[in-house]
N, C-alpha and C positions, 0 to 999 in steps of 0.2 A: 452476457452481462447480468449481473446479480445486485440485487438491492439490498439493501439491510444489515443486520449482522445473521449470519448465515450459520443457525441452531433454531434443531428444532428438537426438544428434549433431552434424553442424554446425546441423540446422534448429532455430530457436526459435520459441516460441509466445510473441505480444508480447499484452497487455491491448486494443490495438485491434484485431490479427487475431483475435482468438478474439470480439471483437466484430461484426466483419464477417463470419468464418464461421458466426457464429451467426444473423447476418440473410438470409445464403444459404441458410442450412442451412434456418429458417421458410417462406422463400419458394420453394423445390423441396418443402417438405412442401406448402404452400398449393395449389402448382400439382400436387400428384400423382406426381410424377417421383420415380424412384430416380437411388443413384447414376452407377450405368451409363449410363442415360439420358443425364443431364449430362455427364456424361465425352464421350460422343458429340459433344455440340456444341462440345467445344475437342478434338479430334482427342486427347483424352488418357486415361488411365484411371482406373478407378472409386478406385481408391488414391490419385490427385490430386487429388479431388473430397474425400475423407475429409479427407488432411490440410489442403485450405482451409477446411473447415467448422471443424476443430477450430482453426485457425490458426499451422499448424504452419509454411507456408511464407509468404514476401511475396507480395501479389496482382496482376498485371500488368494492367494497365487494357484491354486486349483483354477477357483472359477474363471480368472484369465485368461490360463489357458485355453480352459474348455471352449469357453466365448472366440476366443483369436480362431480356434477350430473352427468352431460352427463357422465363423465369417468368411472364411477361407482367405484369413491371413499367413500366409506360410515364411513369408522370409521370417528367419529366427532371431535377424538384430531387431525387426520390428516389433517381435515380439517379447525381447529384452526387455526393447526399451518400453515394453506396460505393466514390463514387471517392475524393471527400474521405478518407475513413477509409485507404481502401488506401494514399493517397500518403505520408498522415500514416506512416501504418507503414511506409514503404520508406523514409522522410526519418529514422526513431527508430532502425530496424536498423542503418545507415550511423554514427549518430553514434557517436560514441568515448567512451564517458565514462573520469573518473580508475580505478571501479573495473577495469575491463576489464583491466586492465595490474596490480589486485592480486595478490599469491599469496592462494591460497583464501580467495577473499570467499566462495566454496559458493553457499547458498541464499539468503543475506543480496542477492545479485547482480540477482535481478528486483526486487526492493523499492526498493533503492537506485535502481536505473534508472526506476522508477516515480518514487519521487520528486523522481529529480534533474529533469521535465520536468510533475510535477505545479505545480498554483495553491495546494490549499489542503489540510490534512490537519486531520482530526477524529479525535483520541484516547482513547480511554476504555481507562483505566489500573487495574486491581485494585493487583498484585504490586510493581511496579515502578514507578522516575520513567522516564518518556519518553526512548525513544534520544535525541533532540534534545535534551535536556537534561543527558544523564550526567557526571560529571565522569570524569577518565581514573580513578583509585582507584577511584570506586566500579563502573567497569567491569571494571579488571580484578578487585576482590573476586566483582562475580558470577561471572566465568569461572572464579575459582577455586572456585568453591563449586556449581556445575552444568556447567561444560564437560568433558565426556569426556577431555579433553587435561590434563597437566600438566605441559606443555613451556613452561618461561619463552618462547619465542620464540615459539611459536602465541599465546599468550594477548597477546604485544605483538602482534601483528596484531593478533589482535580489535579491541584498545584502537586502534591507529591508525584503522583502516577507521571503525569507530564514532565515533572525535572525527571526523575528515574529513566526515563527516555534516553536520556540524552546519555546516557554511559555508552550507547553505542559510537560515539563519536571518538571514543578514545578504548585503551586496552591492546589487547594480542592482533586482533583483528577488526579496526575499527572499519564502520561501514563509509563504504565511500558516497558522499555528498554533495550532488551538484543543483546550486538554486537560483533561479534566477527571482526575483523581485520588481515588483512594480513598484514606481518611484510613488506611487499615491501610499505605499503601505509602511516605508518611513519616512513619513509626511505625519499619520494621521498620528495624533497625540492620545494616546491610550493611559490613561490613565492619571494623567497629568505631564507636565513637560519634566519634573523628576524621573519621573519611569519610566518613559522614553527614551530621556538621555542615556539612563543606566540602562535601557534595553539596544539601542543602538551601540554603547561602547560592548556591551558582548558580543554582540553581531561581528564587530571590527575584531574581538578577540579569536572567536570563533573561525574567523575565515583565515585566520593564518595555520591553521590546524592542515600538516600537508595531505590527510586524505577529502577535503572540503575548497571546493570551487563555487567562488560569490559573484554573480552578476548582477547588474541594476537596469531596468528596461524605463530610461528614463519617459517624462511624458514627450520629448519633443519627435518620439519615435514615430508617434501618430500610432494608426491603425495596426493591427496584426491577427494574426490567426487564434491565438490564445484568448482575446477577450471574452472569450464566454465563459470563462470560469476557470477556475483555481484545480490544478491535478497533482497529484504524484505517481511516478513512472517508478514501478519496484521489478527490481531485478534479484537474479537468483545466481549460484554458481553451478546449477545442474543445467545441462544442453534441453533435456526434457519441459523443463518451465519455463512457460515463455514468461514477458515481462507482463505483469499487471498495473492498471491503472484503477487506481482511487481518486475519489471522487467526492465530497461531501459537500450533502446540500444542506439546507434549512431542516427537513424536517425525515435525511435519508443516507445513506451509504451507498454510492453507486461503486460495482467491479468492473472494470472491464478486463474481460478475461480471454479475447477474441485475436487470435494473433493479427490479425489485418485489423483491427482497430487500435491495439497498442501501438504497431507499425506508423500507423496516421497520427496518435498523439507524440511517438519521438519526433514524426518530422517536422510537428507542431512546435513542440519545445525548441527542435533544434534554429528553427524560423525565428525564435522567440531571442535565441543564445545570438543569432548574426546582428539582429537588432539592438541591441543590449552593450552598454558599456563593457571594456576592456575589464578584466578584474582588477587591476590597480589603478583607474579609475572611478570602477564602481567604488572602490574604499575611500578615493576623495573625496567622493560626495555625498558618501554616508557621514563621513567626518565633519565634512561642512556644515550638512544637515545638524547633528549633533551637537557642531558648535552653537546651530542657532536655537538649541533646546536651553 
């Protein structure tokens, strides 16, 4: 699990490198070695060894290899697939996306990247309607009602960078979208009951979009596994990445990057999805709602 937004100078730690230094990192514990040790076998030092575990740096398919040797990893699909993963991450650093070239996307900048090359995103929503879904109003009424900032120009960024988002929802290969919603989150009148309205009739537009599935976890569901906070579940199309879980707090970016803990939030969500209105009844009672905006 990783906090923050995950840069430290020019080097970045990407969701597949901190994958792959986590399965080096397993297999120099498996085989006993420190990091000195390994360092040794790439002519380099025990501080280059740190930061590929953590995934701070791209992995160059020599020292893979070398490393899979020293470990005494021998099956060679095993060792494919570290190569697989490294290249995948030397192919994701290289691309350019639109935000790269924002002024201060910040923290928003791994997520976004995350999902511009994600398949599929699972949502579970307390507070809020779904980035992918916000309308500009009722983004910028959030930013003015919790952003530290109250410089009309910062807060049109937000608003820009956050609609720009939403392109992935449509196109060649729209990303596939599944959210469920707490019935308290279109409930709460954000920014007056205008903005509401018009943020709830997107919602209804949005969900008829065929790669996009809307659920509503009304209140009379009672208790459930998910009340402790708001996630998204990112999926990938490569077998090598497992799914990641995001997380944002008040004042942090939590990963979970841990196959057995992602595992734990799908079956969270999925607990989440049997409680949850039918999806054409979630849409009548977003509509009703609506009505009563």
């Amino acid at each position: 699990m990783t906090r923050g937004q995950a840069a430290l100078g020019n080097r970045v730690s990407t969701v597949l490198a901190r994958r792959l230094g986590a399965e080096l990192l397993r297999l120099r514990d498996s085989a006993g070695l420190t990091q000195p040790q390994a360092a040794e076998a790439l002519s380099a030092t025990a501080a280059k060894i740190a930061k590929m575990e953590r995934g701070w740096v791209p992995f160059r398919d020599p020292d893979v290899r070398a490393l899979a040797t020293l470990y005494g990893l021998e099956d060679p699909k095993a060792v494919d697939g570290l190569l697989r993963l490294a290249k995948l991450d030397r192919e994701r650093r290289k691309a350019k996306g639109w935000w790269q070239h924002w002024p201060r996307v910040g923290a928003m900048a791994e997520y976004i990247a995350i999902e511009d090359v994600a398949t599929r995103v699972r949502s579970w929503q307390q507070a809020l309607v779904p980035g992918l879904f916000q309308t500009a109003s009722y983004i910028r009424a959030l930013a003015v009602a919790s952003g530290p900032s109250e410089d009309p120009d910062e807060i049109e960024r937000i608003v820009e960078v956050r609609m720009k988002r939403q392109a992935r929802l449509v196109g060649e290969k729209p990303l596939e979208v599944y959210v469920v919603i707490w019935e308290a989150a279109l409930r709460q009148v954000v920014g007056g009951r205008e903005v509401m309205r018009e943020q709830l009739e997107r919602v209804l537009e949005v969900a008829q979009l065929p790669n996009v599935r809307l659920q509503v976890l009304p209140f009379r569901a009672g208790g459930h596994p998910c009340m402790a906070g708001a996630f998204n579940i990112v999926s990938f199309a490569e077998d090598e990445a497992v799914d990641v879980v995001h997380v944002d707090t008040m004042t942090a970016t939590v990963w979970v990057e841990n196959a057995d803990e992602s595992a734990a939030c799908r079956t969270y969500f999925d607990s989440a999805t049997r409680l949850s209105l039918s999806p054409h009844d979630s849409l009548t009672l977003i509509g009703s709602i609506c009505k009563e905006m």
